[in-house]
C-alpha positions as YAML, in Angstrom:
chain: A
units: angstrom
residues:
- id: 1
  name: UNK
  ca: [0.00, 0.00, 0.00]
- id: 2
  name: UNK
  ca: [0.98, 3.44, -1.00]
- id: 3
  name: UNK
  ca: [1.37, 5.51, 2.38]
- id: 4
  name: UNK
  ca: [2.55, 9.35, 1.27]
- id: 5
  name: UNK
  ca: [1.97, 13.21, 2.52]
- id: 6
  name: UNK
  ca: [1.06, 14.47, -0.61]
- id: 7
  name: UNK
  ca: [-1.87, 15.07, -2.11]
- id: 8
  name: UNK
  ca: [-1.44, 12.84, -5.33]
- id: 9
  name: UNK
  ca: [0.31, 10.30, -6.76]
- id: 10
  name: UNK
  ca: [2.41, 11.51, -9.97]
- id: 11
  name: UNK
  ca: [1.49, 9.15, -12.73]
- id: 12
  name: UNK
  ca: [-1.29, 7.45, -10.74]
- id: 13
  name: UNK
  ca: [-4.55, 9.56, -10.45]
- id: 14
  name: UNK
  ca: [-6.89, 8.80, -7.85]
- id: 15
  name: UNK
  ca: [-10.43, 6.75, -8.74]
- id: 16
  name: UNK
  ca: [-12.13, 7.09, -6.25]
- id: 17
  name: UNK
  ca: [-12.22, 8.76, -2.51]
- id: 18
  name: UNK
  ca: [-12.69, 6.65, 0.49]
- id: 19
  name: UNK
  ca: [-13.02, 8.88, 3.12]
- id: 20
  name: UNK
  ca: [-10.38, 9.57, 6.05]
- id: 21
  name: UNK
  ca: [-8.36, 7.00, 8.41]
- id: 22
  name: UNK
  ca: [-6.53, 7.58, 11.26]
- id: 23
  name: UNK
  ca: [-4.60, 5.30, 13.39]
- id: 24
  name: UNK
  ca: [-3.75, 5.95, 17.09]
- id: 25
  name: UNK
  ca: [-1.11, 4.48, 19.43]
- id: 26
  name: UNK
  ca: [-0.52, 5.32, 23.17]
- id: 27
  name: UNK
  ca: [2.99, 4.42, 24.57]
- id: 28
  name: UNK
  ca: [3.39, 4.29, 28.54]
- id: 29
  name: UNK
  ca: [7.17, 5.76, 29.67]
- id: 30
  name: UNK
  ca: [9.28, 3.14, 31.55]
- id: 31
  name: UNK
  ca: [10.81, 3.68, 34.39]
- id: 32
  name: UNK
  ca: [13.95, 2.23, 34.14]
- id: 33
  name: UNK
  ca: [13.78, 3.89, 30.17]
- id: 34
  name: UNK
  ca: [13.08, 7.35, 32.04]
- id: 35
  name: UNK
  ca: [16.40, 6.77, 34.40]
- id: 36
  name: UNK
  ca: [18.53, 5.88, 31.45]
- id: 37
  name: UNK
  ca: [17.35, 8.72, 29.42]
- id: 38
  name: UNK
  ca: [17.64, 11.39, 32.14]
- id: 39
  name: UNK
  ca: [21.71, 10.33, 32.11]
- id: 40
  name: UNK
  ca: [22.07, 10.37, 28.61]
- id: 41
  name: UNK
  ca: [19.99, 14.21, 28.95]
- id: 42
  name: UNK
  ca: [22.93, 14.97, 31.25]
- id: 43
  name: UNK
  ca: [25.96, 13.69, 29.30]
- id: 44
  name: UNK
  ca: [24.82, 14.29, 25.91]
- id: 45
  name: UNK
  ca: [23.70, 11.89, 22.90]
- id: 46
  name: UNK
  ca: [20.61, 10.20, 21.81]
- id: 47
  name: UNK
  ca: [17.87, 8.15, 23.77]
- id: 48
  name: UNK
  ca: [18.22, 5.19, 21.93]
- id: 49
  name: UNK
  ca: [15.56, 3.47, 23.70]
- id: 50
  name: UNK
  ca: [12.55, 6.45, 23.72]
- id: 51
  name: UNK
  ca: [13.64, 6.52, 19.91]
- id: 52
  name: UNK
  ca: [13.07, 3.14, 19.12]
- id: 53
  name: UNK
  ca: [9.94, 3.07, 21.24]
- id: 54
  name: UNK
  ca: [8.58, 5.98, 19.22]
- id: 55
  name: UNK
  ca: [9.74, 4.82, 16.06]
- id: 56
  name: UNK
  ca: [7.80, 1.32, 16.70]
- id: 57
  name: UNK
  ca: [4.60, 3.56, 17.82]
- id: 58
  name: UNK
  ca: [4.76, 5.34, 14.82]
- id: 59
  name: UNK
  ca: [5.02, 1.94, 12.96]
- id: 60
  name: UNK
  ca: [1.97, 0.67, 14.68]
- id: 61
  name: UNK
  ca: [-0.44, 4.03, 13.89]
- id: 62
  name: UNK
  ca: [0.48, 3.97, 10.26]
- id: 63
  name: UNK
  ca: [-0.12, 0.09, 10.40]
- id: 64
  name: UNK
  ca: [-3.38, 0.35, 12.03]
- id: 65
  name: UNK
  ca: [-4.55, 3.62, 8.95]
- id: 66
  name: UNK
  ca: [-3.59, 1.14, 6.08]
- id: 67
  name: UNK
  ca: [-5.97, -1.36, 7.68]
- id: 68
  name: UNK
  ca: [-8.66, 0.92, 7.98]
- id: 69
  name: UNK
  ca: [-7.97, 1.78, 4.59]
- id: 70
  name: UNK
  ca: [-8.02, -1.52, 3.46]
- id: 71
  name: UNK
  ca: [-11.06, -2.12, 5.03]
- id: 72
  name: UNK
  ca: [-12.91, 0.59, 3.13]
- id: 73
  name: UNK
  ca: [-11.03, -0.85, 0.11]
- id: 74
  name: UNK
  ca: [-8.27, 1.54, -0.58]
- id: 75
  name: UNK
  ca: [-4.83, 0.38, -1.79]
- id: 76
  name: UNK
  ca: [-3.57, 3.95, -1.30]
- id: 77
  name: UNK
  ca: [-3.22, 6.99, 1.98]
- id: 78
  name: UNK
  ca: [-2.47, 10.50, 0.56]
- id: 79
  name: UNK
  ca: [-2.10, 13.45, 2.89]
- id: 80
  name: UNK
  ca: [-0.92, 11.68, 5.71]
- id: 81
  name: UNK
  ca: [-0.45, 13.81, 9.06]
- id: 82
  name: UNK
  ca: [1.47, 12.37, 11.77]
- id: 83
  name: UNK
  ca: [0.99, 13.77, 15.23]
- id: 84
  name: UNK
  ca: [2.70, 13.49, 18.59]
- id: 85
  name: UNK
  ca: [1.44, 14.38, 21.92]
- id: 86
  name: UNK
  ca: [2.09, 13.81, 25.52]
- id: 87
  name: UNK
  ca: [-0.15, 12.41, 27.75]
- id: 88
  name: UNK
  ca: [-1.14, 11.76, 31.27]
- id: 89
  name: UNK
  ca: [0.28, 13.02, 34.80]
- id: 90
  name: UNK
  ca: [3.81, 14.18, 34.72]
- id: 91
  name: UNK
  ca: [4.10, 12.99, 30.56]
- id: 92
  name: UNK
  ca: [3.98, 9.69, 31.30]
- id: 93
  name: UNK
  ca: [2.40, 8.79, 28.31]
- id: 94
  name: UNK
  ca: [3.18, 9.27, 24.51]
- id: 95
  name: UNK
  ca: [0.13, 9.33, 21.94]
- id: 96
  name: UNK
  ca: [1.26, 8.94, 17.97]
- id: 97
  name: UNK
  ca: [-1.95, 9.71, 15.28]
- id: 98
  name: UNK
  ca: [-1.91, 9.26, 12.07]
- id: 99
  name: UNK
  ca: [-5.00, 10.42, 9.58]
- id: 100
  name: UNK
  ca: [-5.05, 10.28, 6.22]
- id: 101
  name: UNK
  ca: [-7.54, 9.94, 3.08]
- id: 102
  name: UNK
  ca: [-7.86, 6.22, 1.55]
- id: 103
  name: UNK
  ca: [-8.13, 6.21, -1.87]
- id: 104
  name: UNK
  ca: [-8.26, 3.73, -4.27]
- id: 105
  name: UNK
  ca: [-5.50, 4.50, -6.84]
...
């Protein structure tokens, strides 16, 4: 399935409009993940771990859209948004949504 931000497809015009699908994903924070990032705030570098947790939630939303959009019998997203928030007391929680419009292409 074609996942993409724009708002066409060069060479491949849309047939028909399905309608919009989003996918949602809520990540809870670790504890021991928290620790380990708070020294790696402190001596510099990446968070390895919050990345690859975010990169899997991401993953997952975008998973859960082209399902949707199979469902309504789409074989294409265009004008994907992805959106990040923080959740719950203290930002212990990470929410990833995705929305986009199925089409079929």
């Amino acid at each position: 399935m074609i996942v993409t931000t724009t708002t066409s497809l060069e060479g491949r015009p849309v047939k028909q409009y399905l309608g919009v699908v989003t996918g949602e994903v809520i990540v809870g924070a670790n504890l021991f993940r928290d620790i380990f990032a708070s020294i790696t705030d402190l001596v510099g570098g990446r968070s390895g771990k919050y990345e690859e947790v975010l990169s899997r939630a991401r993953k997952e939303a975008i998973a859960e859209m082209q399902a949707e959009a199979t469902s309504l019998g789409g074989n294409a997203v265009i004008g994907v948004d992805i959106d990040y928030e923080v959740l719950g007391q203290n930002g212990s929680m990470l929410m990833v949504s995705v929305s986009g419009t199925a089409v079929s292409v």
